[in-house]
N, C-alpha and C positions, 0 to 999 in steps of 0.2 A: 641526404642526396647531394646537398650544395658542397662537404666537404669530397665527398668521393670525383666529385668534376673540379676540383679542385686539384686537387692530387695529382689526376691526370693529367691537366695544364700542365703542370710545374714540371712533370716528367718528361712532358717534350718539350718543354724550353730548355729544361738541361740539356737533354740528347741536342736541341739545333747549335747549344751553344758551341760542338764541336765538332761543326762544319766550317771547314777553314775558311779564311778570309782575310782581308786586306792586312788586320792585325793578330793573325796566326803567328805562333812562334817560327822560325826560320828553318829550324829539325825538321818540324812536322809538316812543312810545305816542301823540302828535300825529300824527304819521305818517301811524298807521294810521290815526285817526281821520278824518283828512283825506280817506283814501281811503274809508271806509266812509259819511262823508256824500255822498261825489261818487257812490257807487254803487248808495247808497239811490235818490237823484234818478235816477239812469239805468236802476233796475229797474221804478221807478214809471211811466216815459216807454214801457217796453215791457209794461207790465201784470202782471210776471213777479217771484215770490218767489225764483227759482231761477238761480244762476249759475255758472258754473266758470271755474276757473283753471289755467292752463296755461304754457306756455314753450316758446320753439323746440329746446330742446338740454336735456338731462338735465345737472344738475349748476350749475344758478341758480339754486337758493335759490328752486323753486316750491311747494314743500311747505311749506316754515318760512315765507312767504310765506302762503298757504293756513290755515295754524295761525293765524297771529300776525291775520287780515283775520277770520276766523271767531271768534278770542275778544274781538275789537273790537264785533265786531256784537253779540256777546254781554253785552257792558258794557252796553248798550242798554237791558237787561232784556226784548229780545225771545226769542221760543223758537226757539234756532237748530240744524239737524240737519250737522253737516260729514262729508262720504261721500268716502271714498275710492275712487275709480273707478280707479284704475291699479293694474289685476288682476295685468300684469307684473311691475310692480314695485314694491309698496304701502312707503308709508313712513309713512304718519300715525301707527300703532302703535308705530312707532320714538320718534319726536316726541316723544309726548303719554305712554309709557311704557303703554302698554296692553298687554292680550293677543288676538290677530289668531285664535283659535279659530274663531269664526264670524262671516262677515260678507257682503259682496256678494256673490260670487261663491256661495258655500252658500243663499242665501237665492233666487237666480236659479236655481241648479240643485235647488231646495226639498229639502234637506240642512239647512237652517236656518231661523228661525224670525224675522223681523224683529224682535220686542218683546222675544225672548230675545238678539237678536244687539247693537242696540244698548247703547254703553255712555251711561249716564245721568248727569247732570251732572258729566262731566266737571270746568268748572268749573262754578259756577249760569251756567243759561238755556241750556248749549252741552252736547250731548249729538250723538256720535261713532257714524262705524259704518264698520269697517275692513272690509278689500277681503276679506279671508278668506283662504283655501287660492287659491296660483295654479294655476286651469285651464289644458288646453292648449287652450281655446279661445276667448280674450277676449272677441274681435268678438263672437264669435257671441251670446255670451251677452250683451252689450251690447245688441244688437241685438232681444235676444229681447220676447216680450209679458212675460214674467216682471220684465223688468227695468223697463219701461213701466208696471206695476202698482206697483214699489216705488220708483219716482220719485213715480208718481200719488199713495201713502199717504205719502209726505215733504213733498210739498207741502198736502196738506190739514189736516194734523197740523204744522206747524209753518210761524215767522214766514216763516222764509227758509233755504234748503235752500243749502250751497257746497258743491261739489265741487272735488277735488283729480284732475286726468285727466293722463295722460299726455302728452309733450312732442309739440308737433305736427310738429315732425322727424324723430322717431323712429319713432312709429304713426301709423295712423290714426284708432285706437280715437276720441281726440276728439270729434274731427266726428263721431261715430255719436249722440253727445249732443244736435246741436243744436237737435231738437225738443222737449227739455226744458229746455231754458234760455232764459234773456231776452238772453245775449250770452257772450263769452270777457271773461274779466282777461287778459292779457298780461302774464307776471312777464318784465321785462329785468334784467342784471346789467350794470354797467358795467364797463367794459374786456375784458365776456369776449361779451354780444351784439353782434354787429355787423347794421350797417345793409339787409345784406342780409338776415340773419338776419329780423327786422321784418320788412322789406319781402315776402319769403317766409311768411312766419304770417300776413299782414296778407290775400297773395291766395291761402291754403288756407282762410280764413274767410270769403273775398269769396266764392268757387267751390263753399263747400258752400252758398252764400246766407245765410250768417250774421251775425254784429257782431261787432265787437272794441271792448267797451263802453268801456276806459281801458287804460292802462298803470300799472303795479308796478315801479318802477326800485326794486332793490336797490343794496346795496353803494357807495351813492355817497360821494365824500370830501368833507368839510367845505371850501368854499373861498370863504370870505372871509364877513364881517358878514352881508352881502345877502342870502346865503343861508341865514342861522341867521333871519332874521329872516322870510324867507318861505316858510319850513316846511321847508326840506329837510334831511334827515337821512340817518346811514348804512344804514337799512332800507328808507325806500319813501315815496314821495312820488305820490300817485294823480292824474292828470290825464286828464280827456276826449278821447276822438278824437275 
């Protein structure tokens, strides 16, 4: 048992290790920035302070993806709220080192208190609010007016609201969001999303009548001048659909 809690540690210190920070490499903080001006322009075109990110398949680097685009936006000096909506299976608290006491899910099932549940400057201007206790019943509570009311007081209350949801292969929880948002991010990894993979997230966003405002490639390899010189790095290079 001690080495299986073991494992696990190590697994999210790895993952927190890359979430940028003061001594991030200079690519990968351009990167993101790249991606947070293309998605400012794309939230402004939908009228919409509110956006989430996602990915077809668990295990792409949507979360550290998610962290790393919300403490950019943050850089900004805007007021920015980043919510963990994947009730399943919440990872931000891992990430960002928090404690997941109370959060969406208690605050939907009013077991918690919003203003008590958020954590506050995380770093300055980005301030967090984990998924809480997993219910057994996600959707539902997704779905609910309760949840509808604490999106409502997110976006009023601050610049711009991200969410971190669930892979769209996996759930459907997603799609249950997309009256509250201006569009999806699409986090890809390279060599591990395939083209199908896209092409499938592309017509479960088409069919709830949604957007898929850009893409989030991770993981990409350095390959040649050309591309050091037009932004792309091993974290994430944001382009319009």
């Amino acid at each position: 048992m001690k080495l299986i809690q073991r494992k696990k540690k190590d697994v999210n210190t790895d993952k927190a290790k890359n979430v940028i920070g003061n001594d991030s490499k200079f690519a990968i903080v351009e990167g993101y920035k790249i991606a947070r001006t293309n998605l400012v322009f794309s939230l402004t075109a939908m009228e919409s302070n509110c956006v989430a990110v996602t990915s077809w398949s668990k295990g792409e680097g949507k979360s550290t993806a998610t962290v790393n685009l919300a403490i950019s936006f943050a850089k900004m000096g805007k007021r920015i709220l980043l919510i963990d909506t994947d009730l399943r299976r919440p990872n931000l608290h891992n990430l960002l080192k928090l404690r997941n006491e109370s959060g969406v899910s208690d605050i939907i099932a009013q077991f918690g208190d919003f203003e008590e549940a958020v954590h506050r400057d995380v770093i300055p201007c980005l301030d967090v609010l984990t998924s809480g206790a997993i219910p057994p019943n996600p959707s539902e509570l997704l779905a609910s007016p309760y949840f509808a009311e604490l999106v409502k007081k997110a976006k009023a209350e601050y610049d711009y609201v991200i969410m971190d949801t669930p892979p769209l292969g996996v759930v459907a929880d997603t799609l249950l969001l997309k009256e509250f948002v201006g569009g999806y991010v699409l986090v890809v990894r390279e060599k591990v999303t395939t083209h199908g993979d896209i092409e499938r997230a592309l017509q479960s966003v088409r069919l709830a009548d949604s957007k898929v405002l850009g893409f989030l490639k991770v993981g990409c390899e350095m390959r040649g001048k050309g591309y050091k010189k037009l932004g792309y790095n091993g974290y994430g290079y944001y382009y319009k659909y």
